[in-house]
N, C-alpha and C positions, 0 to 999 in steps of 0.2 A: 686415726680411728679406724677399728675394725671393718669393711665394709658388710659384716653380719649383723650390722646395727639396723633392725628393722622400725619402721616409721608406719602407723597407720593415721592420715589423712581424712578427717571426717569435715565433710559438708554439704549439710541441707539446701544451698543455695544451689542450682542446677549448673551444668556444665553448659553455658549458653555465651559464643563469642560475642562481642558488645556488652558484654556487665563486665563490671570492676570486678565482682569477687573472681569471675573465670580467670583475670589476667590474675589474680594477687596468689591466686590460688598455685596456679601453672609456674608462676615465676616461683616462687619459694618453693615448691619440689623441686625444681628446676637443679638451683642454688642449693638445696640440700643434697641431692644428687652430688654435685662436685665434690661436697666436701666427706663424700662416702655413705649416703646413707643408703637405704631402700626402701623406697617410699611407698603404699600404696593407696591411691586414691579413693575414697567413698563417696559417691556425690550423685544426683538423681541427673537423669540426662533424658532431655524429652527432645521427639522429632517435630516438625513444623517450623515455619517461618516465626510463629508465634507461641507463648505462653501457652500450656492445655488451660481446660477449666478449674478448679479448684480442689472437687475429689479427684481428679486426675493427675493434679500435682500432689495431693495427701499420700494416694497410692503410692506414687514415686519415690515420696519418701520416708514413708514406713518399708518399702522395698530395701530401702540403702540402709536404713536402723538396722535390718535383720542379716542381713550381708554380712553387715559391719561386728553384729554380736557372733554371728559363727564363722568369722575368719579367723584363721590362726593365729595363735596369740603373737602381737608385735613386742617391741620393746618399752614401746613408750605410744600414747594417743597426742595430734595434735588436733584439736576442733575448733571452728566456727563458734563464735558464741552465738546460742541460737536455742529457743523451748526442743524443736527437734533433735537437738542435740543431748540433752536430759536421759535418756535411757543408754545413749553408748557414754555417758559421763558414769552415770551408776554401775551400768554394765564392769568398767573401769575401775571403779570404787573398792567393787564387791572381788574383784579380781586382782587387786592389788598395783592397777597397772599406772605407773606414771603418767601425767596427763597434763597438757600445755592449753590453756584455754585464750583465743585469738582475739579481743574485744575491739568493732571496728564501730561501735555507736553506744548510745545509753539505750535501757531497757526499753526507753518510751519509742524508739523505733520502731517497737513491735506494734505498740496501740496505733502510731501513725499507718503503715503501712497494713496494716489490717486493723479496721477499726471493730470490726465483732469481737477482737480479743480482750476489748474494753472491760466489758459484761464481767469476764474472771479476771481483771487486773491482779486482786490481792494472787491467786492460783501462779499465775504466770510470770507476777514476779519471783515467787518463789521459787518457781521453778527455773528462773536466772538466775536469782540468787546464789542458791546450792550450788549451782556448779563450777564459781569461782571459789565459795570456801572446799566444795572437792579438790581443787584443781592444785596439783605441784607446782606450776608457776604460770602467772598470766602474761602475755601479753596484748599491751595495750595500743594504740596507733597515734594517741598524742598525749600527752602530758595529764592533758586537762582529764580522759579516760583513766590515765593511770592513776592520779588522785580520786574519781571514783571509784575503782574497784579496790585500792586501799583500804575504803573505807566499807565495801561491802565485804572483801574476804580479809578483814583485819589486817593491824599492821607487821604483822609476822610473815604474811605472803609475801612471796618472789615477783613484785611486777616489774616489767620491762617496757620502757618504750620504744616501742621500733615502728616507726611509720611506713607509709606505702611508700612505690619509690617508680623507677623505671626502668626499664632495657634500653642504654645508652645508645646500645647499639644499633635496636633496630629502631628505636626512634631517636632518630638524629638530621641534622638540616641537610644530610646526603639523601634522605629518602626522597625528597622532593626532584630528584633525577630520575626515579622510577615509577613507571608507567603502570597500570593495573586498569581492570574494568571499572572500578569506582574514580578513576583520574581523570576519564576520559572526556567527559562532560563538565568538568569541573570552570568557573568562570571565574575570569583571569585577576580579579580580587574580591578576597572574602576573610569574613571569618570563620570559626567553626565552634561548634557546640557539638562531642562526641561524649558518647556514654549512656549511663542509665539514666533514663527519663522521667524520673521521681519528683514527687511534688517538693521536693525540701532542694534542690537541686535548682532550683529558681530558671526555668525552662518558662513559665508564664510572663517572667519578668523580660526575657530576653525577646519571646515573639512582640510584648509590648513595646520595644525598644524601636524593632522593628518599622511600627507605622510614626513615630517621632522625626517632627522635622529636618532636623539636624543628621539625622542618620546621613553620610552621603552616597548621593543618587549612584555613583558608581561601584559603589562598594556592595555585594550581596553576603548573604549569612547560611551556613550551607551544616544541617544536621545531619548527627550518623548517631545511629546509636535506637534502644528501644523503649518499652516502660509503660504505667500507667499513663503517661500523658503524650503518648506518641498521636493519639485523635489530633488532638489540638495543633500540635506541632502538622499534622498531615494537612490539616482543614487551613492553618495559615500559611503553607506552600503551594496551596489550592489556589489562594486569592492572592495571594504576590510577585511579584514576576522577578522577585531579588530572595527571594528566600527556596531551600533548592532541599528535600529532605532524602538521603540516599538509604534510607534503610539502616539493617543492622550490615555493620562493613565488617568482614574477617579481622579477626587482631594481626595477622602475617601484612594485611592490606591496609591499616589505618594507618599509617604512618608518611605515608607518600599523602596522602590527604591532609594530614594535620603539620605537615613540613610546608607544604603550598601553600599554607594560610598568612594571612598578615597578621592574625591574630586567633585567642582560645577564650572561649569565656567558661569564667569557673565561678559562676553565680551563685553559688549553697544559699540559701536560705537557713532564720531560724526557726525554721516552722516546730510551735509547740515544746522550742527549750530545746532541741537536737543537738545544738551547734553550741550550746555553752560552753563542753567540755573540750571545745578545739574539734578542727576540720584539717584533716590531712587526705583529698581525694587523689583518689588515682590520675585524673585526668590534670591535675595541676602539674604532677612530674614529669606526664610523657611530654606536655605543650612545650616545659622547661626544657627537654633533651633534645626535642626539636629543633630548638632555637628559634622558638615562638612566642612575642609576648604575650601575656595573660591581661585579662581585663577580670581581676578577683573583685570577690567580695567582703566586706570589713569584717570575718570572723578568726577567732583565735586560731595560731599559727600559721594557716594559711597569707595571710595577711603581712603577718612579720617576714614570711619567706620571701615576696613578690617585693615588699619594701629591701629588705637589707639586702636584696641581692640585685634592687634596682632595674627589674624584669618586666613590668609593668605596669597598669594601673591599679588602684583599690577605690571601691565605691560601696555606697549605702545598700546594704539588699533591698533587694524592690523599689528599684530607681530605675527606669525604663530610660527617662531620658538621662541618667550619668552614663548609660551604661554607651547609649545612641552618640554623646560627647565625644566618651572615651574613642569609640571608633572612626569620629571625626579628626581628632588627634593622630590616631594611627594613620590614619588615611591620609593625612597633608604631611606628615614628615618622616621624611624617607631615612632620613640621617639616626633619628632618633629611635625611629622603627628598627632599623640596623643594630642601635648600640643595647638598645634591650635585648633582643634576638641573642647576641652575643654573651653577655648576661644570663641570661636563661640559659645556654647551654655550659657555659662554665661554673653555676649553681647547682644543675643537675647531675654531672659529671662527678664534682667533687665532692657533694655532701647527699646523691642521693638514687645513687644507683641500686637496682633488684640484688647485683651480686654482695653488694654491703649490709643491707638487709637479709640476705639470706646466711653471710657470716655470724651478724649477732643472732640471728635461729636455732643455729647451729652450736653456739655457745652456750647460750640458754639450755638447750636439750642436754647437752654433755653436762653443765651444772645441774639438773633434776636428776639425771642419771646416778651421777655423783652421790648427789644425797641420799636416793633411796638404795643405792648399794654399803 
């Protein structure tokens, strides 16, 4: 392919290292990059340690809409499914421009995640709606997705499923040989809980784990990562002397951290129906290229990943003490901890690296391309 094949990259979600969407974002330019594209990014990017307030995040990304409508025209759009997303969709529309839509949850993560958008449910769905039946072809991150948006942009749409995945490379069981300022303090067994700090992300179930008998006395639990529920998480490292919270940690630097680990907990919750249509999180891949077990949760495909490829545990969401078990388990068998670990990286390796993911991208866009010439 031509490398005058231009890509414009639209997303509402801020460019903030420690969120999923930064790595998924970053690696699939990445990955289209090799395979000749020219990508260019749209995305709201704020300074501070922290999240701004609300109209300050609104600014930001009405900022990144108007960027996005008077940059030169690309060849094709690829977007975030997102309400902010709705004016560079139309924008798209009315301009005739091919356009890839990214779908990485159902709409009701809006109402979760901001619950004032309750109030205009019927508005706001609509306004997700449209932009799958606008959209030249979707992609979706699990199955269970791609059967929903089937059914909202008819069965004549292009969906694909192409789930999250990981950089084999840089997270792999070698990171754990390099040193960095987040290592340095680091206590000589644990687990880890990295990422966004979301109430569906089952982060309350894991501090609850925490005070459970069973948990063993040697073993500490060490977060990274930010979110709505980063208070809680600070206030139970406040009163624990085994629970250890480092912040949000750079993506170049999370991997020497989540390689140390004895284990990764990928607790999703189905808070309010989320999780019905499958869970493919980011942090499940990177734990797996690690060659780190996972202690998952029982929801679709995450679940069948960690079983079939014998990588770890699976437990009830919102089980404080399975989860407390699980890491007593880990904690007494070294042999077993070993062969999952092993497991895990020959799972991630073979079926689920960023560069494989970014080839069916790639494919996708060439097939839209296609069609509309």
């Amino acid at each position: 392919m031509s490398a005058s094949r231009k890509l414009m990259y639209f997303s509402p979600e801020p460019k903030r290292q420690g969120h999923a969407s930064f790595t998924h974002v970053h690696e699939i330019i990445n990955g289209l990059g090799q395979e000749g594209w020219s990508v260019d990014l749209y995305s709201p990017q704020y300074d501070g340690s922290r999240l701004p307030g609300v109209l300050h995040r609104l600014w930001g990304i009405l900022a990144t809409i108007l960027r996005a409508i008077l940059a030169t025209r690309p060849d094709a759009y690829y977007m975030r499914w997102h309400p902010a997303s709705f004016p560079v969709a139309l924008w798209g529309r009315l301009r005739r421009i091919p356009m890839v839509i990214e779908v990485n949850g159902p709409v009701d993560d809006l109402f979760i995640a901001w619950p004032i958008t309750r109030r205009m449910r019927t508005v706001f769905t609509w306004i997700m709606t449209v932009q799958l039946r606008w959209s030249s072809a979707v992609v979706a991150v699990t199955d269970g997705l791609q059967g929903m948006c089937r059914t909202i942009a008819g069965p004549e749409k292009t969906v694909a499923t192409i789930p999250n995945g990981a950089n084999t490379d840089l997270f792999s069981p070698n990171a754990a040989k390099i040193g960095n300022d987040n290592t340095r303090d680091l206590p000589g067994r644990f687990i880890v809980f990295f990422g966004t700090m979301a109430p569906w992300q089952g982060i309350r179930t894991v501090l609850a784990a925490l005070d459970e008998d069973v948990w063993p006395k040697d073993v500490h639990a060490v977060f990274a990562g930010d979110g709505v529920e980063r208070p809680a998480v600070e206030a139970v490292c406040a009163r624990l002397g085994h629970a250890h919270y480092l912040g949000r940690v750079p993506y170049e630097s999370l991997p020497a951290v989540v390689a140390r680990a004895e284990g990764a907990f990928v607790c999703t919750e189905n808070l309010e129906g989320r999780a019905s249509t499958g869970l493919a999180p980011l942090k499940l891949f990177e734990s797996l290229a690690s060659g780190v077990p996972v202690i998952a949760t029982e929801m679709p495909f995450q679940a069948e990943v960690v079983r079939g490829g014998a990588c770890g545990y699976v437990v009830p969401p919102g089980d404080p003490a399975g989860l407390a078990a699980c890491v007593a388990e880990l904690a007494k068998d070294s042999q077993k901890r070993r062969e999952m670990g092993e497991n895990a990286r020959r799972v991630a390796v073979e079926e689920h690296s960023w560069r494989a993911r970014a080839r069916d991208t790639h494919q996708l866009l060439l097939h839209v391309l296609e069609q509309q010439a």
